[in-house]
C-alpha positions in Angstrom: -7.8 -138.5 -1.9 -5.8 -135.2 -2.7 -1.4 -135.2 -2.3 -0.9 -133.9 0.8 0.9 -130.8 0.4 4.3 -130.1 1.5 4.8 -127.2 4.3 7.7 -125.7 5.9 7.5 -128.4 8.7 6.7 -131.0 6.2 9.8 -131.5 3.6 8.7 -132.8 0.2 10.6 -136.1 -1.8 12.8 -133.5 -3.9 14.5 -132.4 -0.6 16.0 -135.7 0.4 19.6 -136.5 -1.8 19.7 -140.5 -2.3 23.0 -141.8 -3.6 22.8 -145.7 -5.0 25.8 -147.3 -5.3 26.1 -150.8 -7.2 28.8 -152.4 -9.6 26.2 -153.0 -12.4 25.8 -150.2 -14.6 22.5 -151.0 -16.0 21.3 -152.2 -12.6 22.6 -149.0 -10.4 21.2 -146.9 -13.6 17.8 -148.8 -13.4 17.5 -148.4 -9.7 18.1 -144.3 -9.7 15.1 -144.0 -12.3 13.4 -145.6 -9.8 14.3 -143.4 -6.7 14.2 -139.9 -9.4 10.6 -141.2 -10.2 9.4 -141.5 -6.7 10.5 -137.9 -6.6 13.8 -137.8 -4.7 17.2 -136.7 -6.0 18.9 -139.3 -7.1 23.0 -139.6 -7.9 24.5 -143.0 -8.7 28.1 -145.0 -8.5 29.6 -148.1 -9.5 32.2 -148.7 -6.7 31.9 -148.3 -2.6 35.4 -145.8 -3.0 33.6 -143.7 -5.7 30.6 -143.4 -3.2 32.8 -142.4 0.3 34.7 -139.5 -2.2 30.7 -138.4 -3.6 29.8 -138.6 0.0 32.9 -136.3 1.4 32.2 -133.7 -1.5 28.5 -133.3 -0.5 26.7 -135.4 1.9 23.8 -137.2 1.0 20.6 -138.1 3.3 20.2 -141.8 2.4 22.7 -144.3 0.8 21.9 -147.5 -1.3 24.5 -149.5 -1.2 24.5 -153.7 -3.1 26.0 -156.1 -0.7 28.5 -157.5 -3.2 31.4 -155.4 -5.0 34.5 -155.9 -6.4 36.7 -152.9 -4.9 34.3 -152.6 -1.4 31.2 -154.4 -0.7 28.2 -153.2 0.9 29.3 -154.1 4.8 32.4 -152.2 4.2 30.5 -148.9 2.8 28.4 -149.3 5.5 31.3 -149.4 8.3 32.3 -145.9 6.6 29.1 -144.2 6.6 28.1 -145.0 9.9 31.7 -143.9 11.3 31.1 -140.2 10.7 30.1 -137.7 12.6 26.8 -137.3 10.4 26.5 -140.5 9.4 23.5 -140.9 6.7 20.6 -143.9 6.7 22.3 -146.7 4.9 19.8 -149.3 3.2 21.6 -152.4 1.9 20.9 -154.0 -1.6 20.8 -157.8 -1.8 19.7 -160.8 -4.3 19.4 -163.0 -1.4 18.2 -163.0 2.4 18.3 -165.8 4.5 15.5 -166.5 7.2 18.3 -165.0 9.7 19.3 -162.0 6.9 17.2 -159.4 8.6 18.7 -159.6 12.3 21.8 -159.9 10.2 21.8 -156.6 9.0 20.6 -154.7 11.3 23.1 -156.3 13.9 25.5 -154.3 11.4 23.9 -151.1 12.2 21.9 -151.2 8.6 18.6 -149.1 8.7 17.5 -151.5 6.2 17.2 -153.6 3.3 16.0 -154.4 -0.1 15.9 -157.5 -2.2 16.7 -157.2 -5.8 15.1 -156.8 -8.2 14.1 -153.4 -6.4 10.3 -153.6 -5.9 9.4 -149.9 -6.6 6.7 -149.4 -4.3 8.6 -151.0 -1.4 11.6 -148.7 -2.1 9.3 -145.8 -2.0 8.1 -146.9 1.4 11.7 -147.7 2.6 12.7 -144.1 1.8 9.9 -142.8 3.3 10.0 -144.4 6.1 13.8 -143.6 6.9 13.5 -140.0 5.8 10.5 -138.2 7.0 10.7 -137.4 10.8 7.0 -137.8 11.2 7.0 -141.5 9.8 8.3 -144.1 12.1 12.0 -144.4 11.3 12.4 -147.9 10.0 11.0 -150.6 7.3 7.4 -151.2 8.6 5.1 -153.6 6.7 1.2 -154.0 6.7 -1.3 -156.5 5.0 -4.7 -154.6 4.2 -7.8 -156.9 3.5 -11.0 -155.4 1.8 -13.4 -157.6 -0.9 -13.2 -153.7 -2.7 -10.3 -152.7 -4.6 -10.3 -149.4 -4.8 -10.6 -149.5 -0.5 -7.3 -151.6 -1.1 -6.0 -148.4 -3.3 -6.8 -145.7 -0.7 -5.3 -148.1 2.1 -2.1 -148.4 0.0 -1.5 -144.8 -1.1 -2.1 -143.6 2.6 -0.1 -146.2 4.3 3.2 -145.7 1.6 2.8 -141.8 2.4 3.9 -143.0 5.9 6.5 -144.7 4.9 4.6 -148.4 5.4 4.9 -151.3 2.9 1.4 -152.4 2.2 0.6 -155.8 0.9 -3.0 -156.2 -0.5 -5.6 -159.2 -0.5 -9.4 -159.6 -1.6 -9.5 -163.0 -0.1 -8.8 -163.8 3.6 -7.0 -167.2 2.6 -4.5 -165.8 0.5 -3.8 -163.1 3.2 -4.0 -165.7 6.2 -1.4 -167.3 4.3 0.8 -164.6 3.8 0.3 -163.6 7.4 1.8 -167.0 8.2 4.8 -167.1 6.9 5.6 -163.0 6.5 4.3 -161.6 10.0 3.5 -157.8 9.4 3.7 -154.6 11.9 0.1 -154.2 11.4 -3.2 -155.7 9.5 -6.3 -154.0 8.3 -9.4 -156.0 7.3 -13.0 -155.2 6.2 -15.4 -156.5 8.7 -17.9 -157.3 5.6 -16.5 -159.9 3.4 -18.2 -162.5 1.3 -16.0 -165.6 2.4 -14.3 -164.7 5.9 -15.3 -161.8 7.7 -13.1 -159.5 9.6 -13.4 -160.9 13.1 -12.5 -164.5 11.8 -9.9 -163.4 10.0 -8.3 -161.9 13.4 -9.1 -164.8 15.2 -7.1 -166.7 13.0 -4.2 -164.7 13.0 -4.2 -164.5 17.0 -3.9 -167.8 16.5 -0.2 -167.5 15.3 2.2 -167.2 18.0 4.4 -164.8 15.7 1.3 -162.4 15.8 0.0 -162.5 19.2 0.8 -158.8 19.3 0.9 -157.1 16.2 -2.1 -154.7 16.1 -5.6 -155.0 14.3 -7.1 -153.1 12.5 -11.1 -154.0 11.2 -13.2 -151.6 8.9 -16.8 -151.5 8.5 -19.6 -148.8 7.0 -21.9 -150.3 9.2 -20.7 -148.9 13.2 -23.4 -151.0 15.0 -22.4 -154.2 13.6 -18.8 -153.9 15.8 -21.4 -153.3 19.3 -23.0 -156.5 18.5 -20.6 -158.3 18.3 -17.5 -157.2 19.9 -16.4 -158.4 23.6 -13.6 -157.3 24.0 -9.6 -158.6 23.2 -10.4 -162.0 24.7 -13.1 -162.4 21.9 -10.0 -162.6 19.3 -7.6 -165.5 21.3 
């Protein structure tokens, strides 16, 4: 599959300015790499003060900010971004979320969050996500099942272009699983696999209240297979 080339309507990674902000210097060092790597511009700072004066000099487009520091922690940059007139996409940093941590932050106006240590592709996602108008505008997750990795590959690359985590499986138990106890924003499966095809493993997620409506998604090289047996949404409760 070829890189989808940037246009004038469609801005490119080195167009977006990312500041990350941490009191560790290897870890705020280590997490920069990262964003430079994915192909944004990357700045760095080891204290929530340093970051508001970087920020007043020249805005940036997205802010990573850890939870805990010494001089200002990450709810207090946050409070300060968000209170200008511009205010930029603030993702907070953290080496622990509680079950509640994600209503948590984004009850304090957060656009996001990460959980050290930084997973790269999720941070690539994240960023999308938040900074390309055509993506949806916040954190989304899927789980993509296919027997054939390099279907998983295509699935993933195309899906993180968008700005959507993807989480992979070759076995339906393992994603079922998964599913459970980490409901995504959407799941693709193969309809042809060698232990759960694609229609039981739909039925099985309906089954979880948590997922009654999060979207479907089945794949198949064969398109009469779906005709026979397809009936309809009730077929999946």
């Amino acid at each position: 599959m070829s890189e989808e080339k940037p246009t004038q309507s469609t801005p490119s990674t080195k167009d977006f300015r990312v500041l990350v902000v941490d009191d560790q210097e290897d870890v705020v060092r280590a997490i920069a790499q990262l964003v430079a790597k994915k192909g944004f511009r990357a700045a760095m700072t080891t204290s929530g003060q340093s970051a508001l004066r970087q920020f007043a000099k020249k805005p940036f487009d997205l802010v990573l900010a850890d939870l805990s520091m010494p001089d200002m922690n990450g709810w207090q940059v946050l409070e300060k971004l968000k209170a200008l007139k511009n205010p930029p996409k603030v993702v907070i940093m953290t080496e622990y979320v509680p079950q509640e941590g994600e209503s948590i932050l984004f009850d304090r106006k957060a656009d996001g969050y990460l959980v050290k240590p930084i997973d790269a592709d999720r941070l690539d996602a994240t960023l999308r996500a938040l900074l390309f108008k055509h993506n949806l505008g916040r954190p989304t997750e899927a789980v993509a099942l296919d027997d054939d990795p390099s279907v998983l590959t295509v699935i993933q690359k195309t899906l993180t272009r968008r700005g959507i985590f993807v989480t992979t499986f070759t076995e339906g138990t393992l994603a079922l699983n998964h599913i459970k106890k980490n409901p995504p924003d959407l799941v693709i499966s193969d309809l042809n696999m060698p232990t759960m095809d694609g229609f039981q493993a739909a039925r099985q997620i309906r089954q979880n209240p948590d997922c009654n409506a999060v979207p479907i998604l089945i794949l198949t090289a064969d398109p009469s297979r779906p005709g026979r047996m397809w009936h309809g949404p009730s077929n999946l409760a």
